[in-house]
DRENDO-423834 format. One record per residue (C-alpha): residue number from 1; residue in three letters; x, y, z. Coordinates in nm, 2 decimals. Example, Ala and Ser with C-alpha at 12.3 -4.5 7.8 and 13.67 -1.06 7.14 Angstrom:
BEGIN
<atom 1,"ALA",<1.23,-0.45,0.78>>
<atom 2,"SER",<1.37,-0.11,0.71>>
***
This chain:
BEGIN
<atom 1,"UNK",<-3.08,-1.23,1.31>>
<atom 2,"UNK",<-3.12,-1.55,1.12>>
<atom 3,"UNK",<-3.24,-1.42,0.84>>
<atom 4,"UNK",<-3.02,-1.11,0.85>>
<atom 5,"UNK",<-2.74,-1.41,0.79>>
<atom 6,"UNK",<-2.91,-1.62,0.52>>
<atom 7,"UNK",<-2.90,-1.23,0.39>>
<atom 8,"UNK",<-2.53,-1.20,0.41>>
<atom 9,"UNK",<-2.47,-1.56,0.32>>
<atom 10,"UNK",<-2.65,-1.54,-0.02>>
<atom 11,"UNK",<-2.52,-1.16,-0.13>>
<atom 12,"UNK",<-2.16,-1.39,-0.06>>
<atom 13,"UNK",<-2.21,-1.62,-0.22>>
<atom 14,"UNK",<-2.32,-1.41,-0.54>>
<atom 15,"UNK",<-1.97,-1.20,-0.50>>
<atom 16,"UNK",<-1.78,-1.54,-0.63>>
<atom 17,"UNK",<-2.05,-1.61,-0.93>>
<atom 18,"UNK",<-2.01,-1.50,-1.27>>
<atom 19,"UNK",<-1.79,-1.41,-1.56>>
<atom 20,"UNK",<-1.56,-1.65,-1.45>>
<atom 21,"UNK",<-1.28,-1.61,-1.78>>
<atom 22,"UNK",<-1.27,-1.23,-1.76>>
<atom 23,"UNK",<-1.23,-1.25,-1.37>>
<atom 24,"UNK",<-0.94,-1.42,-1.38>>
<atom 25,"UNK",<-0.78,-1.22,-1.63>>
<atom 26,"UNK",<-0.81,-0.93,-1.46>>
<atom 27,"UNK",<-0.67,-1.08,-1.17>>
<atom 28,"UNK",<-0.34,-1.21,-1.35>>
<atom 29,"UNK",<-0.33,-0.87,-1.48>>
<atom 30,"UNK",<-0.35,-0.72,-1.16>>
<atom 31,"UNK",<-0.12,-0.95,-1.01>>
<atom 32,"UNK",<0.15,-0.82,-1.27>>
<atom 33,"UNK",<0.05,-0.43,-1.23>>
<atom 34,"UNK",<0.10,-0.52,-0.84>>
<atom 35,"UNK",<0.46,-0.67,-0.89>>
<atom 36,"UNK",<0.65,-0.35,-0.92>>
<atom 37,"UNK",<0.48,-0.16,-0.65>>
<atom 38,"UNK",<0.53,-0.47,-0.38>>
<atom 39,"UNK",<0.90,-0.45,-0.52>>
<atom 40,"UNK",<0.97,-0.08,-0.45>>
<atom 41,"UNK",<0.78,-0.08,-0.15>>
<atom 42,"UNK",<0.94,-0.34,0.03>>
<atom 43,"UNK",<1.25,-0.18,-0.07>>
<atom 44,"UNK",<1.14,0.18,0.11>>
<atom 45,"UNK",<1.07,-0.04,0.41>>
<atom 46,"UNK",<1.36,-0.19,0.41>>
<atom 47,"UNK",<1.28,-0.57,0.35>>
<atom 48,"UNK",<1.36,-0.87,0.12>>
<atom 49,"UNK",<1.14,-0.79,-0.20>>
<atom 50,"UNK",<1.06,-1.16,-0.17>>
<atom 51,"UNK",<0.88,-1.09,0.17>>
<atom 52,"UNK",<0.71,-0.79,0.01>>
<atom 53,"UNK",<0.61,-0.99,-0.26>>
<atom 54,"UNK",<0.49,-1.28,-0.02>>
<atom 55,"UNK",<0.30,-1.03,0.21>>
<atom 56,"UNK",<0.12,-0.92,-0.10>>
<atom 57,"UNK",<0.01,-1.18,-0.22>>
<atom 58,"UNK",<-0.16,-1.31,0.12>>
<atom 59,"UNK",<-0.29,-1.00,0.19>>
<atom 60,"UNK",<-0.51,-1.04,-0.13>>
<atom 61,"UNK",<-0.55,-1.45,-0.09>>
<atom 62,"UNK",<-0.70,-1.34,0.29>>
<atom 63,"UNK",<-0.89,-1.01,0.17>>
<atom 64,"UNK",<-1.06,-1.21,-0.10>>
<atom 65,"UNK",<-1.21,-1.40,0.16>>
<atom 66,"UNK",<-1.25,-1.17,0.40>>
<atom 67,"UNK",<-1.33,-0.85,0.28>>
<atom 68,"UNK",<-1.64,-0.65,0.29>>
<atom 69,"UNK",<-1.56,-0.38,-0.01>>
<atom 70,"UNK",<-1.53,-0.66,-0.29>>
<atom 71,"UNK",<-1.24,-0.56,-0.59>>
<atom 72,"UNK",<-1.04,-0.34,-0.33>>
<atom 73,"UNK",<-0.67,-0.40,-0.39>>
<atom 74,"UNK",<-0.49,-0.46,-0.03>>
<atom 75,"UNK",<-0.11,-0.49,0.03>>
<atom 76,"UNK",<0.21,-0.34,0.20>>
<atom 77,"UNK",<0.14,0.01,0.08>>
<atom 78,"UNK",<0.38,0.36,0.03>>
<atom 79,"UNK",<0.25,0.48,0.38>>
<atom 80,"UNK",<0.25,0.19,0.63>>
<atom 81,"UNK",<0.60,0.11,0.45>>
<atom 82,"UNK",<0.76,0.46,0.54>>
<atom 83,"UNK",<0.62,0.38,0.88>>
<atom 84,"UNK",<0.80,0.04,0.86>>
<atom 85,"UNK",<1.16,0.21,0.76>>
<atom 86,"UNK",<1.25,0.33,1.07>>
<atom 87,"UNK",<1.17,0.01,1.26>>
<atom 88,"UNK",<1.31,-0.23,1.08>>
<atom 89,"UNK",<1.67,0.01,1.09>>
<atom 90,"UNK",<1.68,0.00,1.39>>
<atom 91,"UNK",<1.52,-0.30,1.56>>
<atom 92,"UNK",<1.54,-0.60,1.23>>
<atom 93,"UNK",<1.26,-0.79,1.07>>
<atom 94,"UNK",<1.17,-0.96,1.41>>
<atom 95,"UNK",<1.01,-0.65,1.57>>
<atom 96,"UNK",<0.85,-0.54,1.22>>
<atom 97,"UNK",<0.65,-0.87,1.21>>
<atom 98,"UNK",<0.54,-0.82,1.55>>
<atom 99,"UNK",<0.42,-0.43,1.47>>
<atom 100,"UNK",<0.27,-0.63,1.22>>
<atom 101,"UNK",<0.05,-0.89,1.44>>
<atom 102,"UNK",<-0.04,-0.59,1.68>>
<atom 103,"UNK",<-0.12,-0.38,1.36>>
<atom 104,"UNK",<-0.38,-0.61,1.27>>
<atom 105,"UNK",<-0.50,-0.68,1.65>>
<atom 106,"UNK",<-0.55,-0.31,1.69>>
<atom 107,"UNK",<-0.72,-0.30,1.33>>
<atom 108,"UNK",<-0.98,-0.63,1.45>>
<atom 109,"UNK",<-1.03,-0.42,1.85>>
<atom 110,"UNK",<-1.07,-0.04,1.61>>
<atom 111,"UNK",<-1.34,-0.22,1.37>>
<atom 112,"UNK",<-1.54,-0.37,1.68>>
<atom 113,"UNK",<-1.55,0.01,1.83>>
<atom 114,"UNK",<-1.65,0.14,1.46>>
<atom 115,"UNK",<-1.38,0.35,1.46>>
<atom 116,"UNK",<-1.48,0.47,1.14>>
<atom 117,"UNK",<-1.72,0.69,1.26>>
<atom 118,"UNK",<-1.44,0.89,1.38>>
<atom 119,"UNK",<-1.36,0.94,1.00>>
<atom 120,"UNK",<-1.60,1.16,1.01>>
<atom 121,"UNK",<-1.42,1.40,1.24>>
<atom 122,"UNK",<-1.09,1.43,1.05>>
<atom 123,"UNK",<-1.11,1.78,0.86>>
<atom 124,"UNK",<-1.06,1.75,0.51>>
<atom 125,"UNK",<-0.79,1.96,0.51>>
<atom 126,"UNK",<-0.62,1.69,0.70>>
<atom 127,"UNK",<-0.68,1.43,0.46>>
<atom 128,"UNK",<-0.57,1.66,0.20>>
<atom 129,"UNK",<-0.25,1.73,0.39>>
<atom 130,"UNK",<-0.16,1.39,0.48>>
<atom 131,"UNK",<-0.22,1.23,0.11>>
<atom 132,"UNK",<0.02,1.54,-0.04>>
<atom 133,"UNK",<0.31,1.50,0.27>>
<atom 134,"UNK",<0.28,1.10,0.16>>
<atom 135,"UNK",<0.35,1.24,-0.21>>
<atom 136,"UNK",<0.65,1.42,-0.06>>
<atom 137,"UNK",<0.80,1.15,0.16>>
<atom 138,"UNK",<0.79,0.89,-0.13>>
<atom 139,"UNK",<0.90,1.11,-0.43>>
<atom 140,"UNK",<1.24,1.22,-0.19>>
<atom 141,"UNK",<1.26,0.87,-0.06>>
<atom 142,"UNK",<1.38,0.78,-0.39>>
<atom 143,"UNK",<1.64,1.01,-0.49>>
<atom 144,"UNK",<1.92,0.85,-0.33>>
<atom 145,"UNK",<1.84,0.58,-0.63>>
<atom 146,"UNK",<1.89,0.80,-0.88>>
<atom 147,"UNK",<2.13,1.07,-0.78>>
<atom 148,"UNK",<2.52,1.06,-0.73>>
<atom 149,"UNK",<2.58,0.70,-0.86>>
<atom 150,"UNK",<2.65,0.71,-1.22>>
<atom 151,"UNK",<2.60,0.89,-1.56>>
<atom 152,"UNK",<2.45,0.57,-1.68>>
<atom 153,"UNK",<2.21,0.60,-1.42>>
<atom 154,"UNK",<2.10,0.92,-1.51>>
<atom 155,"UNK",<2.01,0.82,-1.87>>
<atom 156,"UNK",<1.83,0.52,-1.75>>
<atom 157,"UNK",<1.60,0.72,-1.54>>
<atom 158,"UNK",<1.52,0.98,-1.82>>
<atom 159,"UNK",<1.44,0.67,-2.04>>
<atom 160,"UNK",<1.25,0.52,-1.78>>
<atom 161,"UNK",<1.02,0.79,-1.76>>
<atom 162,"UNK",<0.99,0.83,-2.13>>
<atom 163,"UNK",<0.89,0.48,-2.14>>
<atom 164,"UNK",<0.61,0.51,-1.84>>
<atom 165,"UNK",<0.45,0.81,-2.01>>
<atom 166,"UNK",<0.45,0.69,-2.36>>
<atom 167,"UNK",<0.32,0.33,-2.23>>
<atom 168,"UNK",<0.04,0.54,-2.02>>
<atom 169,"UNK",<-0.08,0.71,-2.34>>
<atom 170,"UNK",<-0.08,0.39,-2.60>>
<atom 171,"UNK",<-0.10,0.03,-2.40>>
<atom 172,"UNK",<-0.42,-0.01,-2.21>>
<atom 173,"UNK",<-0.40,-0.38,-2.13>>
<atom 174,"UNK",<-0.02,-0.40,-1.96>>
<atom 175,"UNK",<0.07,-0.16,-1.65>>
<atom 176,"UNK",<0.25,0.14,-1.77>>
<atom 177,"UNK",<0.54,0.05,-1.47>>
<atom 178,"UNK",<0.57,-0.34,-1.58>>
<atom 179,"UNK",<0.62,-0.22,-1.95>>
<atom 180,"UNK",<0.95,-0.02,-1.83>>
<atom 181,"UNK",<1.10,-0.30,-1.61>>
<atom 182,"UNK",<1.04,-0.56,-1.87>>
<atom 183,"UNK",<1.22,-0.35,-2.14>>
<atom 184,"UNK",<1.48,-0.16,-1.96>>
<atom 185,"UNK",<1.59,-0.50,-1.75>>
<atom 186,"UNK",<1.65,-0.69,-2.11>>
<atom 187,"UNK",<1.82,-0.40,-2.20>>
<atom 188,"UNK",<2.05,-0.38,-1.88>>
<atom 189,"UNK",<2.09,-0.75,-1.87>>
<atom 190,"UNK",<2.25,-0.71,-2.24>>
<atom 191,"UNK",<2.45,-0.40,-2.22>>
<atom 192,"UNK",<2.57,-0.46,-1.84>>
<atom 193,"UNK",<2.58,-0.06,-1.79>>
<atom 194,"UNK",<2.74,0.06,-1.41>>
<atom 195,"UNK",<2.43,0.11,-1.23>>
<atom 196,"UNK",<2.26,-0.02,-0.90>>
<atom 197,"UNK",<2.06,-0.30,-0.93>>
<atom 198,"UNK",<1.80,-0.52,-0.68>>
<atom 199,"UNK",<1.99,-0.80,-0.60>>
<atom 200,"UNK",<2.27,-0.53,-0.44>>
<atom 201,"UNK",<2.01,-0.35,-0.20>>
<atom 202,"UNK",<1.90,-0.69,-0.09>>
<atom 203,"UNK",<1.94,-1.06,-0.10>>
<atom 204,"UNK",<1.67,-1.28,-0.30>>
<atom 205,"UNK",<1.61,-1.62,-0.18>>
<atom 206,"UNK",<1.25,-1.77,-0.12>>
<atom 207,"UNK",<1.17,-2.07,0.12>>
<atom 208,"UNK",<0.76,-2.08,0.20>>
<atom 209,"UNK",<0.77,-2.07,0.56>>
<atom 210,"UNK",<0.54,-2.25,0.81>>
<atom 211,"UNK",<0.31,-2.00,1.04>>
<atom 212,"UNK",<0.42,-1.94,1.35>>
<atom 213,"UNK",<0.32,-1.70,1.63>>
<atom 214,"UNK",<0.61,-1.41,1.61>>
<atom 215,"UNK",<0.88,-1.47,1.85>>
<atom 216,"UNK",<0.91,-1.11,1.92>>
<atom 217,"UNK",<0.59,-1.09,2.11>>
<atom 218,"UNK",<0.77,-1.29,2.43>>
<atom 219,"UNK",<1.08,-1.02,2.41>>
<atom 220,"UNK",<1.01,-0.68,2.59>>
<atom 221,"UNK",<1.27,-0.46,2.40>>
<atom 222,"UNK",<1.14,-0.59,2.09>>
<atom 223,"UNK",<0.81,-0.54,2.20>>
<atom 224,"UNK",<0.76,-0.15,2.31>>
<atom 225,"UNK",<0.85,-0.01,1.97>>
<atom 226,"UNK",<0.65,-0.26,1.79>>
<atom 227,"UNK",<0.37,-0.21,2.01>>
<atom 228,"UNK",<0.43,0.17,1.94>>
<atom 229,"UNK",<0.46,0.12,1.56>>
<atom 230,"UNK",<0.19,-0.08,1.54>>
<atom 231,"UNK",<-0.06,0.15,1.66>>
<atom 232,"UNK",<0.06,0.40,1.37>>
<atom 233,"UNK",<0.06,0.14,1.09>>
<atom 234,"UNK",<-0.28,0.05,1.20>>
<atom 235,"UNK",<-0.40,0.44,1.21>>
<atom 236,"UNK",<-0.21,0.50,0.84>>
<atom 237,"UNK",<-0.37,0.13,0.74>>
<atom 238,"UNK",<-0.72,0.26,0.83>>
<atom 239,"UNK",<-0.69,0.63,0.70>>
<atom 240,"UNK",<-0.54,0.49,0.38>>
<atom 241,"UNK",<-0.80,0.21,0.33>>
<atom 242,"UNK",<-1.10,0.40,0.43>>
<atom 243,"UNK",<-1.04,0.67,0.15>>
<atom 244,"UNK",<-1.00,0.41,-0.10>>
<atom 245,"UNK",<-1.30,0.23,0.01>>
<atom 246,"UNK",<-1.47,0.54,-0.08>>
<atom 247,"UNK",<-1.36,0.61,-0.35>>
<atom 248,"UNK",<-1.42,0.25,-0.45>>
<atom 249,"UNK",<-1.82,0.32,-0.36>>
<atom 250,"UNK",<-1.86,0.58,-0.59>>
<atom 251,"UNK",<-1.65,0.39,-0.90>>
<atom 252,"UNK",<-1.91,0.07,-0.80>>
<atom 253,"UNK",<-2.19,0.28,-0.73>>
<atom 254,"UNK",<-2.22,0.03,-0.39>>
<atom 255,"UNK",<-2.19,0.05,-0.07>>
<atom 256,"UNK",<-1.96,-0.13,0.18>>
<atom 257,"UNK",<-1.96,-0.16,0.57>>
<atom 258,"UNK",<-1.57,0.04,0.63>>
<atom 259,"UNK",<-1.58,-0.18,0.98>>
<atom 260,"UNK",<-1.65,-0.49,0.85>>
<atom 261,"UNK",<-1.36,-0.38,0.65>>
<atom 262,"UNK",<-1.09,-0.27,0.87>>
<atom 263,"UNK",<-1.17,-0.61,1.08>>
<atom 264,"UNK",<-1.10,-0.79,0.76>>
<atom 265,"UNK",<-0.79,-0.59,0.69>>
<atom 266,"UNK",<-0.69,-0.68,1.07>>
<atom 267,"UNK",<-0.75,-1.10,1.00>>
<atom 268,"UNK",<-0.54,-1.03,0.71>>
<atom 269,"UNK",<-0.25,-0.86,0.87>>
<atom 270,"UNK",<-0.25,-1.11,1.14>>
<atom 271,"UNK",<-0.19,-1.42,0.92>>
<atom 272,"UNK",<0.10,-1.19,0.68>>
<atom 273,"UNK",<0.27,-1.18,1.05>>
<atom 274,"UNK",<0.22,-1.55,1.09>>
<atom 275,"UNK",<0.45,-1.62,0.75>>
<atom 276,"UNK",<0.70,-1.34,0.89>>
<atom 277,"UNK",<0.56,-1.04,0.64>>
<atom 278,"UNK",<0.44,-0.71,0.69>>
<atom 279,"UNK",<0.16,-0.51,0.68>>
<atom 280,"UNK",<-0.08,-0.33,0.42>>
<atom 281,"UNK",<-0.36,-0.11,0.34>>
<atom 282,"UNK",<-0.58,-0.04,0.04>>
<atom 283,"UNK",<-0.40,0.10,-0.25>>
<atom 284,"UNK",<-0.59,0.36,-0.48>>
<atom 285,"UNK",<-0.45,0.34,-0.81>>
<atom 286,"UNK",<-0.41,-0.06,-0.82>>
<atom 287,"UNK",<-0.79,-0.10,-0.69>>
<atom 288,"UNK",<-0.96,0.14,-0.97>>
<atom 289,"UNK",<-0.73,-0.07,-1.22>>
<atom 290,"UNK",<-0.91,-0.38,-1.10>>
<atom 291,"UNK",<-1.27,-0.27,-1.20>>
<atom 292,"UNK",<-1.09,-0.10,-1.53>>
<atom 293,"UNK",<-0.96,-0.44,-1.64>>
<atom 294,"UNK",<-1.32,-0.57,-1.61>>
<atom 295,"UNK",<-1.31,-0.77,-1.23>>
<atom 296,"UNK",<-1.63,-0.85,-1.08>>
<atom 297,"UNK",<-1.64,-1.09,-0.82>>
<atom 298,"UNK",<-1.40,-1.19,-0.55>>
<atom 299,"UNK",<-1.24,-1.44,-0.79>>
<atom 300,"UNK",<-1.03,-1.17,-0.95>>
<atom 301,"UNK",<-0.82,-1.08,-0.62>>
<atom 302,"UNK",<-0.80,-1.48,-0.55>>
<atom 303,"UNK",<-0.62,-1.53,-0.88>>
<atom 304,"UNK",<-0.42,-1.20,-0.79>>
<atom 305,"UNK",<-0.28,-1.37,-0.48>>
<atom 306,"UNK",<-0.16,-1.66,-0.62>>
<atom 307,"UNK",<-0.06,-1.56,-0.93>>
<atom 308,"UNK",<0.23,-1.34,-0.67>>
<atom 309,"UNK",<0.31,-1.63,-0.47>>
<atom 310,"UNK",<0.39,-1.82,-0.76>>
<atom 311,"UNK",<0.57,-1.55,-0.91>>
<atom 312,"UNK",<0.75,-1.61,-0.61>>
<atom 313,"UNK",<0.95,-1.94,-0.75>>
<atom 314,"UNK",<0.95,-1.83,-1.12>>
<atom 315,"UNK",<1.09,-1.51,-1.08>>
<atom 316,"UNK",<1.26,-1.44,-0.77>>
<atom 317,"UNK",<1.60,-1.49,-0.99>>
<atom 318,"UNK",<1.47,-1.23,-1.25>>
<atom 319,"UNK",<1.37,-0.95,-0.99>>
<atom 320,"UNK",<1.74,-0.95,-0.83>>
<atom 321,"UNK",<1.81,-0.80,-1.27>>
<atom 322,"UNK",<1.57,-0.52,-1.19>>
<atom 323,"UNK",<1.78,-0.16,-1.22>>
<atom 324,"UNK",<1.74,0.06,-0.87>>
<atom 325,"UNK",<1.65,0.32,-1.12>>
<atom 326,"UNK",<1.38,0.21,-1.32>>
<atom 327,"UNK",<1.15,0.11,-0.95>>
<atom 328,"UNK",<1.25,0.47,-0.82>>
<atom 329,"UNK",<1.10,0.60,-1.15>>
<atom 330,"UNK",<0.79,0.39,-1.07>>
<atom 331,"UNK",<0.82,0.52,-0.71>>
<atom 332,"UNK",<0.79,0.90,-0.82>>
<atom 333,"UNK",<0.57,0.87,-1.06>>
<atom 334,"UNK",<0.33,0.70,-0.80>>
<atom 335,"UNK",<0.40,0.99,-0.62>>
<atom 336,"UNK",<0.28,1.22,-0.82>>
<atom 337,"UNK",<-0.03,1.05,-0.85>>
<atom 338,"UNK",<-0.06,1.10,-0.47>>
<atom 339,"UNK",<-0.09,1.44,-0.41>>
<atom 340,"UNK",<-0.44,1.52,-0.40>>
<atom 341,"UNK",<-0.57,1.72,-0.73>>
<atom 342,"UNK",<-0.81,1.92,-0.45>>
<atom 343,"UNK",<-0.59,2.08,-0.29>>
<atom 344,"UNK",<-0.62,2.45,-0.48>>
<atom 345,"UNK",<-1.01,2.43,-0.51>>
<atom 346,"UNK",<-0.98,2.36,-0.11>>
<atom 347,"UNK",<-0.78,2.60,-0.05>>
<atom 348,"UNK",<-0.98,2.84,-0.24>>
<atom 349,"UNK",<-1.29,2.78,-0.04>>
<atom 350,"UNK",<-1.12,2.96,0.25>>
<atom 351,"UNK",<-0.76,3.07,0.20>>
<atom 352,"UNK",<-0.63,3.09,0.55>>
<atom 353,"UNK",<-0.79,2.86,0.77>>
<atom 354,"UNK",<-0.76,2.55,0.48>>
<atom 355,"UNK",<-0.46,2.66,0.37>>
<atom 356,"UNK",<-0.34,2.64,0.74>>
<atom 357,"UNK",<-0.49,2.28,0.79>>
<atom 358,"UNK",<-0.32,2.15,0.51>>
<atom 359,"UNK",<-0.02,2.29,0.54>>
<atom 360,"UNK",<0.01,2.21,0.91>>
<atom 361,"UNK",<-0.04,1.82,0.87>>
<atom 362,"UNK",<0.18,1.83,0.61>>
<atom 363,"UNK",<0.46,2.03,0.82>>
<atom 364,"UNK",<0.39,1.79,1.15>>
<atom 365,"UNK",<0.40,1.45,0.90>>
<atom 366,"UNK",<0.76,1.59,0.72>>
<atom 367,"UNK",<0.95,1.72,1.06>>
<atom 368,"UNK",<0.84,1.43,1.23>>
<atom 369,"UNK",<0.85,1.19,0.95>>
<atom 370,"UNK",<0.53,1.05,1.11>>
<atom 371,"UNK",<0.24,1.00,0.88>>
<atom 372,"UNK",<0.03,0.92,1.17>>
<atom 373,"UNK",<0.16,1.19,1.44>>
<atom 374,"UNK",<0.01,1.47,1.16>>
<atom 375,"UNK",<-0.34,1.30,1.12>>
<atom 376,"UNK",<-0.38,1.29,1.51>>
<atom 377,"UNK",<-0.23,1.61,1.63>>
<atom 378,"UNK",<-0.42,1.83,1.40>>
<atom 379,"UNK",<-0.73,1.63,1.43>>
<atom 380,"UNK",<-0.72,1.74,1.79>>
<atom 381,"UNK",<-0.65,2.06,1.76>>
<atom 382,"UNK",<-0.90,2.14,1.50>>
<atom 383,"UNK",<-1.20,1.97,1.71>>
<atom 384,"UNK",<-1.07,2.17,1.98>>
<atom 385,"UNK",<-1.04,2.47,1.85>>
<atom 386,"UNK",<-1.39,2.39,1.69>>
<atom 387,"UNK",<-1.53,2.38,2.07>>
<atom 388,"UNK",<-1.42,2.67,2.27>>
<atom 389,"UNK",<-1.49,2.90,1.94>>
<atom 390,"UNK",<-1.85,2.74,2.04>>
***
């Protein structure tokens, strides 16, 4: 056991050593590929982008300490953020930070039972299905942005998208997304054309503020729901995270202890509660950008953390200028990156039975709006229908 620690101690260690300038690089670079995305996606759950921003950057300040799967990216994420929407509607930021603290409780208590072996059990199709109704729910989640408000909003988007794709094809070092808010909020901030902006979905002011244990936790009608929702932003955290930290293994050619992970996750959850945030899972797209912009070591997602916390009191005045527009351009673009490219070659494999799967999780997620009621439901039924066909 002893030495099975001086093991674990030492490879830590190493995961903090090394190429210390391009480390942080990558991390400031990350930080600014993360700021649109923690922007929009507070905004689909319904909170302050400064809180989104905040929870951000302490997911990645805690992960970098805690987590098992080194250069994953962490933070409040398209799914766990539609699962946020509804709660914070209806019962206000107090119960969302307590789905929040239980989230990460049930995260900490699912990583203890190695709940990841029960990965292993969800049908592909599933996956498959879930990842493609996510697509769905984030691409129409953003058309009330863009639709019915003014002609000049129309034009914006078009330009918006213009600007992602060329950016895509011929600027390597700057996110494609922070390239099109930078340009098109000087633009808007010039010509002062009648659309929507951020600071008139939600008010901007920033005050760091002391951890506390969340107040909603002593108040029964707060707590039910939250107890409820937290169970399915932990489910959507761990689905979510585990497929990244996959995916992560084969870009790293390592391995990493999914656990290990989720209790990390959990810690990290728990302490965004504690500074009245919400919760997060690994993000695909932003982690393979952090090994593409040359991160290494644990350093990289340290520098990412703070660099957003920061942004916090140098920009929170510049955000409130962003256009509604240009983020739900971001949004859908994301969106399309979401829907899994498998899905035909699945399908192919065995046309009625995959094609069923899939198209089941993704009915169940859509009707019930429910990322989590899909994965579970037709889990069930498929390993149930796997046993009495035995």
């Amino acid at each position: 056991m002893e030495v099975t620690w001086d093991v674990r101690h030492s490879t830590y260690v190493k995961q903090w050593q090394g190429q210390y300038a391009s480390n942080i690089l990558a991390g400031i670079l990350l930080a600014l590929a993360l700021l649109p995305g923690a922007i929009a996606f507070s905004l689909i759950a319904g909170v302050s982008p400064t809180i989104g921003l905040l929870s951000t950057g302490l997911m990645m300040l805690v992960l970098s300490l805690t987590s098992n799967r080194t250069l994953m990216v962490s933070a409040p994420s398209s799914g766990v953020s539609l699962v946020v929407a509804p709660l914070m509607a209806s019962y206000g930021m107090g119960a969302v930070v307590v789905a929040t603290f239980i989230m990460g409780i049930i995260q900490i208590v699912f990583g203890w039972c190695h709940v990841n072996k029960l990965m292993n059990y969800i049908p592909t199709g599933v996956v498959i299905g879930f990842m493609n109704a996510l697509g769905v729910l984030l691409f129409t989640s953003q058309l009330k942005n863009i639709f019915h408000i003014s002609i000049s909003t129309y034009m914006l988007t078009i330009l918006s998208f213009i600007l992602i794709w060329c950016a895509q094809r011929y600027i390597t070092f700057i996110p494609a997304p922070l390239v099109a808010i930078v340009v098109l909020t000087i633009c808007t901030w010039f010509m002062q054309p009648d659309i929507k902006y951020v600071h008139d979905m939600a008010i901007l002011h920033f005050q760091l503020p002391k951890p506390s244990l969340p107040v909603g936790l002593l108040e029964v009608p707060l707590l039910l729901p939250a107890l409820a929702y937290g169970l399915m932003m932990a489910i959507v955290a761990i689905v979510q995270t585990t497929l990244t930290a996959r995916m992560m293994d084969d870009v790293t050619q390592s391995h990493s202890d999914k656990n290990r992970e989720t209790i990390g996750q959990g810690m990290a959850n728990m302490i965004v509660s504690l500074f009245g945030g919400y919760g997060g899972s690994a993000l695909v797209g932003q982690s393979r950008f952090n090994v593409t912009m040359g991160a290494t070591t644990r350093i990289s997602t340290l520098v990412t953390g703070a660099f957003l916390i920061i942004s916090l009191f140098l920009f929170g005045d510049i955000i409130g200028q962003i256009p509604m527009a240009v983020l739900a351009t971001v949004l859908i673009t994301i969106s399309l990156k979401t829907f899994d490219r498998n899905t035909m070659s699945f399908i192919r494999k065995a046309p009625v039975k995959n094609d069923l799967i899939v198209l089941l999780t993704m009915f169940i997620i859509l009707i019930t709006n429910n990322l989590a009621a899909g994965v579970v439901i037709v889990t069930i039924g498929y390993l149930v229908a796997k046993f009495f066909k035995k």
